[in-house]
C-alpha positions as CSV (number, residue, x, y, z in Angstrom):
1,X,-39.7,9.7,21.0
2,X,-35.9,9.3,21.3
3,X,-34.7,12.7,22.9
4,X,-36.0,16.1,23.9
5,X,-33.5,17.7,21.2
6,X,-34.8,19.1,17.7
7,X,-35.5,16.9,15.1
8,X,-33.4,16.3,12.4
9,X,-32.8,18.3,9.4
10,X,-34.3,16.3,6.4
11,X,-31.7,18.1,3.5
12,X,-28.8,17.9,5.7
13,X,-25.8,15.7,4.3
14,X,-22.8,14.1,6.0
15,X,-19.7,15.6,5.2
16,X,-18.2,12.1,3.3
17,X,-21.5,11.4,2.1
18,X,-20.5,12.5,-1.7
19,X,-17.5,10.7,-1.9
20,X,-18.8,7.5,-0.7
21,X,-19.3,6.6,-4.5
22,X,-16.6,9.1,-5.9
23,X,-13.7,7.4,-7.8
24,X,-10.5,9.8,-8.2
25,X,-8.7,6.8,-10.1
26,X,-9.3,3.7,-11.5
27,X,-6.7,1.3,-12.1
28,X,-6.1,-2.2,-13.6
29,X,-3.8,-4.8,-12.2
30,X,-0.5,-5.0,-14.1
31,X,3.0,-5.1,-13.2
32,X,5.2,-2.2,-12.5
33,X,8.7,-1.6,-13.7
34,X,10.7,-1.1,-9.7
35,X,12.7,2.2,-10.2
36,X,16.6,0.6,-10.8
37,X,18.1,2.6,-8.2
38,X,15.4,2.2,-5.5
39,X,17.9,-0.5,-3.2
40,X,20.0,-3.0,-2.6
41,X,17.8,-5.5,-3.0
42,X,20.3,-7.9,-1.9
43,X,21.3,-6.2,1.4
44,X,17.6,-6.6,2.8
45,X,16.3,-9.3,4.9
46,X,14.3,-11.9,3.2
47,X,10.7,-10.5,5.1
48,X,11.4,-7.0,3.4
49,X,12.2,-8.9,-0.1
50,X,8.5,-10.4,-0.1
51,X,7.2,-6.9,1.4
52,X,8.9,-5.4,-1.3
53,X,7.4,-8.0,-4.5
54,X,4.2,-6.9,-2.5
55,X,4.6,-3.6,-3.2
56,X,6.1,-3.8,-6.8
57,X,3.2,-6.1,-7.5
58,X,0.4,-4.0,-6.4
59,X,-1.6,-1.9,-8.6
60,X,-1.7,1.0,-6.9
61,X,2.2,0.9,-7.6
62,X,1.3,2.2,-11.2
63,X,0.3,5.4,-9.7
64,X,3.8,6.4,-7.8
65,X,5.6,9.0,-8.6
66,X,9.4,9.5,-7.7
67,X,8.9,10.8,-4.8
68,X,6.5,8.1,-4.1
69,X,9.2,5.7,-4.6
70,X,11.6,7.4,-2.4
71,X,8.7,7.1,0.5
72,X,9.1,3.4,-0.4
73,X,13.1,3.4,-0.1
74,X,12.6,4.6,3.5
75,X,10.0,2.1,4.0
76,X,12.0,-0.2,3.2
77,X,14.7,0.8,5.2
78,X,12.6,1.0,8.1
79,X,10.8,-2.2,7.4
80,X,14.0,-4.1,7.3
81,X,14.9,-2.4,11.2
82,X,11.9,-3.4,12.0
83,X,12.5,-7.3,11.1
84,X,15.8,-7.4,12.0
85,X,15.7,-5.8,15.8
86,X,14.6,-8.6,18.2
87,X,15.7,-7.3,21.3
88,X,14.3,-3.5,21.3
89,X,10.5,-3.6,21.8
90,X,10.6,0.3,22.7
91,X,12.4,0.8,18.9
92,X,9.7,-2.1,17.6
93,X,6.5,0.2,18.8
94,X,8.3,3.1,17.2
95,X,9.0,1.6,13.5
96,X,6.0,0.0,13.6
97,X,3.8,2.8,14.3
98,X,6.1,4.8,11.6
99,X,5.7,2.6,9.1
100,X,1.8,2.2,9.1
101,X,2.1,5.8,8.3
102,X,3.8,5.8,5.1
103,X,2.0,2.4,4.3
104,X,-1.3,5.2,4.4
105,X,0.2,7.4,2.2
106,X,0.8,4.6,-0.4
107,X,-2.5,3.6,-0.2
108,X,-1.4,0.0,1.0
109,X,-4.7,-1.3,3.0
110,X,-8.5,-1.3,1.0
111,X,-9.6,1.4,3.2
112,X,-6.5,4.0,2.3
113,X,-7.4,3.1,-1.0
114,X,-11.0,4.2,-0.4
115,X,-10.6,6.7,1.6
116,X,-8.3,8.2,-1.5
117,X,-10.8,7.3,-4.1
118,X,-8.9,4.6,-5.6
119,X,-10.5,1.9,-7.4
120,X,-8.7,-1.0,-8.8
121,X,-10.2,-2.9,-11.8
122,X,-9.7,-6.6,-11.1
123,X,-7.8,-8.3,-13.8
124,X,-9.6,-10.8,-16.4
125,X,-10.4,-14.1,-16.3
126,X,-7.5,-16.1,-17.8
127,X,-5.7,-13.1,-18.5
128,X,-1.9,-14.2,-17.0
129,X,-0.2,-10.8,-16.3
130,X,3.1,-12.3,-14.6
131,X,4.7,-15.8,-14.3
132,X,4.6,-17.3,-11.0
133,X,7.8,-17.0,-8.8
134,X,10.3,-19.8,-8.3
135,X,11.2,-21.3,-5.2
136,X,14.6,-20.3,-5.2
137,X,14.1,-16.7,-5.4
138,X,11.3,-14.7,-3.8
139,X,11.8,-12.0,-6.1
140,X,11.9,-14.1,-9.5
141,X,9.8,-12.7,-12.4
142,X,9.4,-8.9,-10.1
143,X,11.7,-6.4,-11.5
């Protein structure tokens, strides 16, 4: 015997046990047309430029709204602080902890995405959806 407690209730259920296997949303990889008036694209450091092909490129990216995309102007924004400041680690810890935040709400990491009920289809064999980027520009064949 484990304990001197009662034993457990055999029709008892965890509380996340029925969305384990739910799926809100299902969605296929294919590229996203970037809102034109999101940025600047040229103002922002070279790290956000690739953060932000990340994000254009994503799947989940087909879901956002337009006031999902304005979450991702301030990411960006904050992203770009974040890459740029060197000297402040106070200001680092701060944008960094900020920006995992709103990288949640887009449902950036695997587990945001499951915790949401996201499911993303994975593209077909041999099926090309976007020509490779160039070297010259990191953002080449995105928007």
């Amino acid at each position: 015997m484990a304990g001197d407690g009662p034993a457990p209730k055999t029709e008892r259920r965890r509380r996340n046990e029925s969305r384990k296997d739910a799926v809100a949303a299902e969605i296929e990889s294919a590229p996203v047309e970037m809102p034109a008036d999101l940025c600047d694209v040229s103002r922002l450091n070279i790290r956000t430029q690739e953060y932000l092909a990340a994000i254009v490129t994503s799947p989940q990216a087909q879901m956002y709204q337009p006031t999902d995309w304005m979450r991702v102007r301030d990411l960006l924004i904050m992203k770009d602080m974040f890459y740029r400041n060197q000297s402040d680690p106070v200001l680092s810890l701060k944008l960094s902890s900020e920006i995992r935040q709103l990288e949640a709400g887009l449902l950036f990491t695997h587990s945001d995405r499951v915790k949401a009920g996201v499911k993303i289809k994975p593209a077909i064999k041999g099926e090309v959806t976007k020509t490779p980027p160039s070297e010259d520009d990191v953002l080449d064949g995105v928007f």
